[in-house]
C-alpha positions as CSV (number, residue, x, y, z in Angstrom):
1,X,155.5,-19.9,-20.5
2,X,152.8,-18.4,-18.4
3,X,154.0,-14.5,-20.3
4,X,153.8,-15.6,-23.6
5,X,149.8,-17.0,-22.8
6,X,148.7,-14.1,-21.4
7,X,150.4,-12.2,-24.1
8,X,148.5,-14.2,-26.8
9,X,145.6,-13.6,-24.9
10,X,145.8,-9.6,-25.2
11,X,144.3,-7.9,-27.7
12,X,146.7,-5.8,-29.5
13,X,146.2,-3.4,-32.2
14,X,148.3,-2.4,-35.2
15,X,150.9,0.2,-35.3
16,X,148.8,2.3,-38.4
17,X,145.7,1.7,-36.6
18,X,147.1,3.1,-32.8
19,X,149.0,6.1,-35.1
20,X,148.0,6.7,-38.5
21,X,144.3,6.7,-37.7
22,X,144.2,7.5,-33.8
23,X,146.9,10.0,-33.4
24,X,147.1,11.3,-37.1
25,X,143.7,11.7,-38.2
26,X,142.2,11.8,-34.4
27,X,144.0,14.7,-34.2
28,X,143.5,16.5,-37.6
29,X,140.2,16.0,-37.5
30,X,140.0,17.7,-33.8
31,X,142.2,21.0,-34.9
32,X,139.8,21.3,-37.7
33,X,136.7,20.7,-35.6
34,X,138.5,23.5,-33.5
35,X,139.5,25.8,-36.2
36,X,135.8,25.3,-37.5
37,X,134.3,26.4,-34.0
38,X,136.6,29.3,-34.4
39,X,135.2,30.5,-37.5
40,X,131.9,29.1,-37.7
41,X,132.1,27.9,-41.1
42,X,132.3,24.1,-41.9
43,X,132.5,21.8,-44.8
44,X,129.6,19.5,-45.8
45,X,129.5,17.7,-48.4
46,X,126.6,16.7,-50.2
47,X,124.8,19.3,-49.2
48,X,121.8,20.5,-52.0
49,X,122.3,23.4,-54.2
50,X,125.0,26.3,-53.9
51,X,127.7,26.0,-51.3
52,X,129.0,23.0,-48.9
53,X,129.9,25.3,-46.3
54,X,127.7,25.3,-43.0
55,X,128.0,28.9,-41.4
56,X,126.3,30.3,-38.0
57,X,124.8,27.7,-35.3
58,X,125.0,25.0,-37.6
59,X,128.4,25.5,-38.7
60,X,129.2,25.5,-34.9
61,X,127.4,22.5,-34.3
62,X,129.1,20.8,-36.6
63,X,132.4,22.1,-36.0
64,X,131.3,20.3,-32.7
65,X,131.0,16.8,-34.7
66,X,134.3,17.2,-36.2
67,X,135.9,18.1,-32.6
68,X,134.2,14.9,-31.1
69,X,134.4,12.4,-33.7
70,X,138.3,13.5,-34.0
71,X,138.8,13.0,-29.9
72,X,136.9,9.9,-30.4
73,X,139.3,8.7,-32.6
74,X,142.2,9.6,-30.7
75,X,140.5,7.9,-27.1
76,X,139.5,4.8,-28.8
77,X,142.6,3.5,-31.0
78,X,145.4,5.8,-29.1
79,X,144.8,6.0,-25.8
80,X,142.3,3.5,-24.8
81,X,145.2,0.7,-26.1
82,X,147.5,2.0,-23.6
83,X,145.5,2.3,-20.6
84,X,146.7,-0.8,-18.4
85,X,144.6,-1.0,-15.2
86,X,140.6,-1.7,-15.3
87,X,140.1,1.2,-13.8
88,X,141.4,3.5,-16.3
89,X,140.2,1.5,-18.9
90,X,137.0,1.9,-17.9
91,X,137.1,6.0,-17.1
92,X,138.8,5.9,-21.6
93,X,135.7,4.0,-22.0
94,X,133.0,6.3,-20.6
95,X,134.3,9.3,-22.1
96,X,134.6,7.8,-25.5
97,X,130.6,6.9,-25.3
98,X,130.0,10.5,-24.2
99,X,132.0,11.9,-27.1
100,X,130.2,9.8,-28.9
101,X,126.9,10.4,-28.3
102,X,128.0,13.9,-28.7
103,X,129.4,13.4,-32.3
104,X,125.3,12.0,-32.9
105,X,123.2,14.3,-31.4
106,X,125.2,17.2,-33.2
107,X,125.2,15.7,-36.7
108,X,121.5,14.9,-36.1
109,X,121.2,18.4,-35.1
110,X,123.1,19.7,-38.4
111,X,121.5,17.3,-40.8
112,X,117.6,17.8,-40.0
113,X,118.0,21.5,-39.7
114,X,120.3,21.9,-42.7
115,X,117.5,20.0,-44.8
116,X,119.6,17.1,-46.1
117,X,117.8,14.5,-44.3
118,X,113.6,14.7,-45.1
């Protein structure tokens, strides 16, 4: 009896969300964030006039967004769901808020200097 409340008390997310969007897309987003960072040329859309590729520093920096938003993904609906002890929960949790305030400062980075914000 005492199982079954603690196991309505838990917080448990759905199979798509845990591996469709943290493992599948968490991780294609990240190999093209890396791929990206290889090549220094990334896709933006919406981006005014000619091309929506982002080349040189800016492509990097936001080949950097793609890499952290993807491994955000991938902490936050994959990993931080199996994480059992406070402990580790709370080491999942500080690195998703860095990668996250990574993923912002580089698209605020990209989008000011590209010209598509102002």
């Amino acid at each position: 009896m005492l199982r079954r409340a603690q196991a309505k008390g838990e917080q448990k997310t759905s199979w798509f969300t845990e591996r469709v969007i943290g493992l599948g897309l968490g991780s294609a987003i990240t190999l093209y964030g890396l791929f990206a960072l290889w090549t220094r040329r990334t896709f933006l859309p919406g981006i005014k006039g000619g091309s929506p590729t982002v080349t040189g520093a800016h492509g990097a920096a936001l080949a950097a967004a793609y890499f952290a938003g993807g491994m955000f993904l991938i902490f936050r609906f994959y990993i931080h769901e199996r994480c059992r002890s406070a402990r580790r929960r709370g080491q999942v949790y500080l690195i998703e808020n860095a990668l996250l305030v990574m993923l912002i400062v580089a698209l605020i980075y990209v989008l000011w200097q590209v010209g598509t914000v102002g």
